[in-house]
N, C-alpha and C positions, 0 to 999 in steps of 0.2 A: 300231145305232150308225152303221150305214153312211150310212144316210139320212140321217142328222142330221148327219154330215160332210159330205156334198153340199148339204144346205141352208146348214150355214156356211162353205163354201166359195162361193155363189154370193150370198151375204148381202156377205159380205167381198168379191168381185167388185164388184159392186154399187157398193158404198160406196168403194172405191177407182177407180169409172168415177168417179162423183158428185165425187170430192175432185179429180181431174184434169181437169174438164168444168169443175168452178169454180174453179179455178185458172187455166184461161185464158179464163175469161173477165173475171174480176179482172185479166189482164195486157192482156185485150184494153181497160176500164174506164181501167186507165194509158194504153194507147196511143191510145186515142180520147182523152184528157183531154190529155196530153203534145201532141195533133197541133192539137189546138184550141189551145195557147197557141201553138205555133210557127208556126201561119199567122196570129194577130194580129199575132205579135212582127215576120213579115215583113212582114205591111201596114204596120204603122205604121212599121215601117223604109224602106218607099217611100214610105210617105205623107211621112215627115220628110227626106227625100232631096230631094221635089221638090215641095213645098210650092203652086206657085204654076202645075203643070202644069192645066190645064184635066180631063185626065180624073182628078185628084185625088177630086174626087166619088163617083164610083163607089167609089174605096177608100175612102172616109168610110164610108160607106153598108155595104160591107162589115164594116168594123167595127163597125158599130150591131147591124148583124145577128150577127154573132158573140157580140156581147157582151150580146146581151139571149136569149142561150140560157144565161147561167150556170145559170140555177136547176136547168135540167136537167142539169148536169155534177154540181151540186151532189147531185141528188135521186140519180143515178149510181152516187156517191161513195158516200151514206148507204147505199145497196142492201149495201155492205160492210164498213160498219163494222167495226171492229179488224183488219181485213189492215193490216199497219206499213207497208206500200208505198203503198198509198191513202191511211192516214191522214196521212205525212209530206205526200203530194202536197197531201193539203188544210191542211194548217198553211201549208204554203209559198206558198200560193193563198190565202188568207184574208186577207194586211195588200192584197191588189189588189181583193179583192171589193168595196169598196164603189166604187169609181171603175169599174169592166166593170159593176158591175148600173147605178150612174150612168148611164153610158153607154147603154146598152143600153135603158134607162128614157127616152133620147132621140132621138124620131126625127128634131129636127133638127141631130144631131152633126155637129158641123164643126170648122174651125181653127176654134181659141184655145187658152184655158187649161184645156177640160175633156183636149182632145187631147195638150197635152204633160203631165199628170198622170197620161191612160193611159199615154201613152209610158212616160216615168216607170218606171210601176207593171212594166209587162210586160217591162222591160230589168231591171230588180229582180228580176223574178219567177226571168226565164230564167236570172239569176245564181243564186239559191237553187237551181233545179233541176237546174244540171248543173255 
């Protein structure tokens, strides 16, 4: 009997490492997803601040690049299916997806109307999420 207490005692180890290992990294899955919207949300908040600055470009650009990495947030997301924390993140993140993968599908994003619709979306977004 002894044995077989030390086997499920190091079983139950084991599986209680396993359950805290994926735990953070499901918080870590929020904080990489949480930190990709809040440096859009900041770009586009200088990008709309200063419109008509010459090194605007580069933060165009920056956002093009950010936003055409959704699909991997997304693929991220799906790795965790049913954590409540993940999935509210992606409900919340869903009515923005189609104007970030828009984007993101453009490599000549610039001012107009595609920029204030992200705008838009990501000022919306950061509302639902905090």
């Amino acid at each position: 009997a002894d044995s077989m207490d030390i086997m499920i005692d190091k079983a139950y180890d084991r599986a209680e490492r396993n359950m805290q290992s994926n735990a953070r990294v499901q918080s870590a899955v929020l904080m990489i997803a949480g930190g990709w919207i809040e440096g859009m949300y900041v770009t586009a908040e200088q990008v709309n601040a200063k419109q008509d600055d010459k090194k605007i470009a580069e933060l165009y650009h920056d956002l093009y690049t950010n936003c055409s990495s959704v699909s991997y947030m997304y693929e991220m997301m799906d790795a965790y299916k049913g954590n409540p924390d993940i999935e509210k993140f992606r409900t919340d993140l869903n009515p923005a997806y189609n104007i970030i993968k828009a984007v993101g599908d453009n490599p000549k994003f610039g001012k107009g109307a595609q920029f204030d619709e992200l705008y838009k979306a990501l000022k919306e977004l950061r509302t639902r999420l905090y």
